[in-house]
C-alpha positions, -999 to +999 in steps of 0.1 A: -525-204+649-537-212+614-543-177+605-501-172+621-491-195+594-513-187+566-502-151+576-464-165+574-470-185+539-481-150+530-451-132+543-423-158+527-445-160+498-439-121+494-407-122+499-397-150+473-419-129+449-400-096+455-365-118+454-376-134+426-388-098+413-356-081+423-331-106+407-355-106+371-349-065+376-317-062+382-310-091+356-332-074+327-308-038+336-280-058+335-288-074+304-297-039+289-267-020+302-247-053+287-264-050+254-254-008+250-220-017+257-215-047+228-237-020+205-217+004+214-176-020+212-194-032+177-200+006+168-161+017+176-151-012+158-173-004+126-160+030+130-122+025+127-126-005+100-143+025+083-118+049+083-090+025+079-108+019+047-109+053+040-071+056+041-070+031+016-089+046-011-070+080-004-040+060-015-055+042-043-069+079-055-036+092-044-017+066-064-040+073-096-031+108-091+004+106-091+002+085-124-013+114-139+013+139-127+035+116-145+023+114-178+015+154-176+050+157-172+060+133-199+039+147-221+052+187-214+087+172-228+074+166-261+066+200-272+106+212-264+117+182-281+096+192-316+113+222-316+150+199-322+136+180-354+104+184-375+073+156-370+078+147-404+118+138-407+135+107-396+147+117-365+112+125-349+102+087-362+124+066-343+120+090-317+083+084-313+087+052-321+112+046-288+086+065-265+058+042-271+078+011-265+084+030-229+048+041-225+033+006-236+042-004-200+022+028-189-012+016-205-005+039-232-024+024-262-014+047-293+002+079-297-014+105-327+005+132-345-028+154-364-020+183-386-032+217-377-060+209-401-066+177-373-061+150-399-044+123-384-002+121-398+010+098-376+002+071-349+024+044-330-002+018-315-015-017-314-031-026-335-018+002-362-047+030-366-061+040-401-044+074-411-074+087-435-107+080-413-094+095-385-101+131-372-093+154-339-129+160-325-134+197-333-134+210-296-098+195-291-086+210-324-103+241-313-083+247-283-052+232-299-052+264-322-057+288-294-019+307-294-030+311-252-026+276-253+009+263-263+029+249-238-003+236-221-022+204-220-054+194-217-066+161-205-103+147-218-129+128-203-130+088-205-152+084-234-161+062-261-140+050-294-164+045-319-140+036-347-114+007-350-097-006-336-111-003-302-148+002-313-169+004-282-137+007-252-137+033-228-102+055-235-092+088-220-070+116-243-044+138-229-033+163-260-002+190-264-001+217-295+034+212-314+053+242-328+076+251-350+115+252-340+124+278-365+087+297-366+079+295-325+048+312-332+031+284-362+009+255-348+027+223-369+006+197-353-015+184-317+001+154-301-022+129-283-018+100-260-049+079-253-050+065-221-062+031-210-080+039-176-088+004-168-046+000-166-046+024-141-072+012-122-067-024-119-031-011-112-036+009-083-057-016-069-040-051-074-039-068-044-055-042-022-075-059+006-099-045+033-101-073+063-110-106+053-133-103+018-133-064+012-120-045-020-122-022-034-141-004-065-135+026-091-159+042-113-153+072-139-175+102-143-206+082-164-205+058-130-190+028-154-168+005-133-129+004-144-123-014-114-140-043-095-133-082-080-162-091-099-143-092-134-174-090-154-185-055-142-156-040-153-167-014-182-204-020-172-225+009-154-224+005-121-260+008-110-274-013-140-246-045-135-255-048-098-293-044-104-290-074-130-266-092-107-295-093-078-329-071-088-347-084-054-331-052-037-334-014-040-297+002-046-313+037-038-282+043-006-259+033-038-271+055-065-266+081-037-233+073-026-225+077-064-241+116-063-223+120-034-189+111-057-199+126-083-196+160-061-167+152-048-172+145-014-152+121+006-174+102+039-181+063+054-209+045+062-227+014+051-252+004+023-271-031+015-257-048-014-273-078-033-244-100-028-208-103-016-185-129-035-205-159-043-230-153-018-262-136-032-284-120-013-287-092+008-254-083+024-246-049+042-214-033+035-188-010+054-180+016+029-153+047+026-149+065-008-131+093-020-127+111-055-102+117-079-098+152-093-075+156-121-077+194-112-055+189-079-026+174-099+012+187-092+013+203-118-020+228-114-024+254-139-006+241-166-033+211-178-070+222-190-095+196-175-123+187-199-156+195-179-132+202-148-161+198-122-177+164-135-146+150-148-136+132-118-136+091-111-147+079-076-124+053-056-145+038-026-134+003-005-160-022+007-164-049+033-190-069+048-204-053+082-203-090+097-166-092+094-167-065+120-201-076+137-197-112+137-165-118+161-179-089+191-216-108+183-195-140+189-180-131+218-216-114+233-235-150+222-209-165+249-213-142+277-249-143+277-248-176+282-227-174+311-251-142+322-279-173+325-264-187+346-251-153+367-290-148+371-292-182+394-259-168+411-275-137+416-303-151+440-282-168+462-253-138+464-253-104+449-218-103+456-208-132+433-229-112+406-214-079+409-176-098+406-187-118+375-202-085+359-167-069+363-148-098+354-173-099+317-168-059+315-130-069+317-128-099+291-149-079+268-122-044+269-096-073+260-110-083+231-118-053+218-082-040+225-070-074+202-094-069+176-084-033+173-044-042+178-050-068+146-071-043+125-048-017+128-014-040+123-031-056+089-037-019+078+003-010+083+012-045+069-008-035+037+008+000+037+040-009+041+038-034+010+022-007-012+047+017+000+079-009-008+058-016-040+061+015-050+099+026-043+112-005-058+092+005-094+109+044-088+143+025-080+146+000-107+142+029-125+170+053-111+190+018-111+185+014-149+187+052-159+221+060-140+242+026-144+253+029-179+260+067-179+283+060-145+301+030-158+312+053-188+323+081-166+347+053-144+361+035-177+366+073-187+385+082-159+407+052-154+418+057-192+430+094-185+443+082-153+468+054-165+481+088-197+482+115-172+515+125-160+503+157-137+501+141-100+478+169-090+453+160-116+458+124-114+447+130-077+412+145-090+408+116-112+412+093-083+386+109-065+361+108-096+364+070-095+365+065-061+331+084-061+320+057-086+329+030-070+307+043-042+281+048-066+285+013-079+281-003-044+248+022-038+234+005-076+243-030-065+226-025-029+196-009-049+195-038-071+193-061-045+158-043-031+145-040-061+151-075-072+158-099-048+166-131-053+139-160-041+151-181-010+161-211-020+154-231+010+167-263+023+166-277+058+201-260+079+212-256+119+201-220+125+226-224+155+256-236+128+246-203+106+249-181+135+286-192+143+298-192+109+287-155+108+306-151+146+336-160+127+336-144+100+330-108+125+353-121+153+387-100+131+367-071+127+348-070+162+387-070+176+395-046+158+367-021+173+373-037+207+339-049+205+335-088+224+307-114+208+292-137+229+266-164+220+235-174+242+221-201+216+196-228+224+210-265+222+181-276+214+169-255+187+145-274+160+154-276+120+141-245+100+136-244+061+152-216+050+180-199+026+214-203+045+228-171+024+201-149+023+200-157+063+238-151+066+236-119+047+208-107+073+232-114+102+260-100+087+243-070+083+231-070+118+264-075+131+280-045+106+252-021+122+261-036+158+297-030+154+289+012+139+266+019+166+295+014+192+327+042+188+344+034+216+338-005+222+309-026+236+298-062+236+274-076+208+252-110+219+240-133+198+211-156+212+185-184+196+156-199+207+121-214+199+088-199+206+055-218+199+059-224+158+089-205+152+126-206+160+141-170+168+177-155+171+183-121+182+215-094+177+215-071+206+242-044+214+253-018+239+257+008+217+244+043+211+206+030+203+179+047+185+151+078+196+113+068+185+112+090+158+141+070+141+130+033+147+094+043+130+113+045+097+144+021+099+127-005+075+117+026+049+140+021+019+166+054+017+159+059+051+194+066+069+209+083+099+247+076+087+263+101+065+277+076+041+248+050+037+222+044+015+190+035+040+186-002+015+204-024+044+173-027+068+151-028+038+167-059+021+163-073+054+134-067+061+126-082+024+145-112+029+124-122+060+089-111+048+101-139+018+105-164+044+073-157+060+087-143+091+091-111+109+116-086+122+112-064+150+135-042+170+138-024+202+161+004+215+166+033+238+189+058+236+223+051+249+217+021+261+212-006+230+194-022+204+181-052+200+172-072+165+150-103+168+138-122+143+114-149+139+113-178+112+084-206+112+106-241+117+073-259+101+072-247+063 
């Protein structure tokens, strides 16, 4: 009987120990498995941070690129201009002395005139430059004088200036030969401009961020920074500042990275740095780079590229690895410590285990479709505002160019007009300034984007703004047989904000309501509140809009109407980003569009 229950001790004993045995196995494949998948979320993730990087340093090289296509075409004016008016007379000093007013703002710091012979005649710079101890370095005045040559440029390397008045900065020449207007075929002189590179650097990248902490760097061809968030590196070598910075660490995966540039070649990956901000110590980094060659310009072919194959300058964008890491590490930190206490679940009911283990495998795709939904609408966020950037420089500039000629042309035309008896050509000169009233209205819209005014904000009744718009409309909807109603919430909080730049949105809203409906429709205005923020929506049964057009609505000059000038969706979209808010729309063809924006009621 004894030897029955010793027997039986033995037999439960077994059994606890092959339980007990079976839930540690299972739990250490589960744990494994559990571990691949985070390794693997956390290697996706460091993947597209990495390439989303890597579009942002093929804009910033992109952006430095296009700068250069400027000047090169800037500078291929001169030599036709020369051929109007000598360097030496009058004309061709005030002239000069114009263009490097308008090139300052370019990070143009002088601009030379040398004489075949390559002394120095002229020069417009700050501070002035001193006319007899200056020379053209022989290889430039070399190629100057090669006849091959004229109507060609040739763009240097960023090099040293030894003499004043920059002794010791970093400057980059871009030369054109002059000739004669009378004798095409005699060299009268080598135009230079001499280019500030850390301008264009700290330019292109101003306010470019990668997630929370990245930036980005640029170095030129002798691996000296022009560009860095650590202000103090800029114009140091870029091996030799970050040893001195933290010489604990061996920058061997950043010396090279920098070969790597220094070829040309474009990649991602990751490196350990000896700091990141004001932390020291070692740090590893998400990196993308990219070069610049000044060979691939717009206008290829024309410009001779000093030491073509090394002359390039190398555009990369960093961020720590943890910014990535740390939140999926977070969220694995959590769910092991609800795995502990699946292993205890697990030896009283495999089925409870296997539901858990699905419902973690579940949470864990969720956050990893969030993260990667935040990542990637940050990145468009930051395009966008380059992109906008960028066309409302080009625009102020169209704006400012084409104003003055055009008011001329109208005050012109009205004159004639009001002495001109023939009614056929008095027709004509209606339509000239009817076209320039048009263009008038285009300038003032463009004006508008391109300098906005700042919200002046005060505490109003969203609901009170949306009726005064209604009725304002109400003539003009009547007129298109088009019916407003209003679904607005009674109880709709205070919000800070600019009453006009708010009615101008809706009117605007309205206006493209009322042309996206021929034959009649109804328009409906609504308000509400959502978490922080109030909202109010436009929404109309008109024609609505295919994918491919709402992508690009909020593009400036983007238009589908054969009349309008693509700045209406723009400005709004402007005026909203000013008050913190956002804009978003949705349509389908044929069947309506809806506008809704939101505005945060607690400012």
């Amino acid at each position: 009987m004894s030897s029955r229950r010793a027997l039986g001790a033995v037999s439960l004993s077994l059994v606890i120990v092959l339980i007990v045995a079976g839930a540690i196995l299972l739990s250490l494949v589960f744990f494994s498995l559990f571990h691949k998948l985070n390794l693997k979320v956390e290697f996706v993730l460091r993947e597209q941070f990495n390439q989303q990087q890597l579009m942002l340093a093929r804009k910033i090289a992109d952006n430095i690129e296009a700068y250069f296509d400027y000047l090169e075409n800037e500078m291929l004016a001169f030599p036709w201009r020369f051929r109007s008016f000598y360097p030496k007379s009058p004309e061709f000093q005030t002239y000069m002395a114009k263009r490097f007013q308008d090139m300052q703002n370019l990070g143009i710091l002088a601009i030379l005139v040398y004489d075949p012979n390559g002394m120095l005649m002229h020069s417009w710079g700050t501070p002035p430059l001193d006319r007899t101890a200056l020379r053209l370095p022989a290889p430039y005045l070399q190629w100057a004088k090669e006849p091959k040559n004229r109507d060609r440029l040739y763009l240097g390397k960023v090099s040293l200036w030894e003499g004043p008045p920059w002794p010791g900065r970093r400057l980059m020449p871009l030369m054109v030969p002059l000739y004669n207007g009378a004798d095409s075929s005699r060299l009268v002189g080598i135009l230079q401009l001499l280019i500030d590179p850390f301008f264009i650097a700290v330019q292109t990248t101003k306010d470019v961020r990668s997630g929370q902490t990245g930036y980005p760097w640029i170095i030129d061809q002798d691996g000296v920074f022009l560009a860095h968030y650590e202000k103090d590196f800029v114009g140091q070598d870029a091996i030799q500042v970050r040893i001195a910075r933290n010489p604990k660490i061996s920058y061997q995966a950043i010396r090279e990275l920098h070969e790597r540039i220094f070829r040309g070649e474009e990649d991602t990956g990751s490196y350990i740095s000896g700091w990141h901000r004001q932390k020291i110590g070692e740090v590893e980094k998400l990196y993308a780079f990219t070069t610049v060659r000044f060979d691939k310009g717009l206008i290829r072919g024309v410009t001779d590229i000093e030491d073509a194959a090394h002359n390039l300058w190398g555009v990369a964008v960093v961020a720590p690895v943890e910014e990535v890491s740390g939140q999926v590490w977070e969220v694995l930190y959590q769910e092991l410590a609800l795995a502990g206490l699946f292993f205890l679940v697990v030896v009283i009911a495999s089925g409870i285990f296997i539901g858990m283990a699905l419902t973690f495998n579940k949470r864990l795709s969720r956050e990893v479709e969030l993260k990667t939904k935040e990542l990637k609408e940050s990145q468009e966020l930051l395009l966008r505002s380059e992109r906008f950037a960028a066309v409302g420089k080009a625009a102020a500039y169209v704006s400012h160019e084409i104003k003055n000629p055009l008011m001329v042309i109208g005050g012109l035309a009205q004159q004639v007009s009001r002495r001109l008896e023939q009614p056929d050509l008095k027709e004509k000169l209606g339509i000239i300034l009817g076209e320039v009233r048009r263009l008038e209205n285009f300038l003032s819209e463009l004006r508008d984007f391109t300098r906005p005014a700042r919200p002046v904000k005060e505490i109003i009744d969203l609901n009170r703004i949306i009726q005064d718009v209604h009725m304002l409309m109400e003539g003009e909807a009547k007129k298109r047989k088009i019916t407003i109603t209003e679904h607005l919430d009674p109880g709709l909080p205070s919000v800070m904000a600019d009453p006009g730049q708010l009615k101008q949105v809706l009117l605007n809203l309205l206006k493209n309501s009322m042309e996206a409906m021929d034959s009649g429709g109804e328009i409906t205005l609504s308000s509400g509140a959502e978490g922080p923020y109030v909202w109010f929506s436009v929404r109309d049964t008109g024609c609505g809009m295919p994918p491919e057009v709402l992508e690009k609505i909020f593009d400036p000059f983007f238009t589908t109407k054969e009349k309008g000038t693509g700045l209406g969706l723009a400005v709004i979209h402007k005026i909203i980003t000013d008050h913190r808010g956002t804009v978003t729309v949705e349509s389908e063809p044929d069947k309506g569009t809806t506008f809704t924006v939101k505005l945060p009621y607690r400012d």
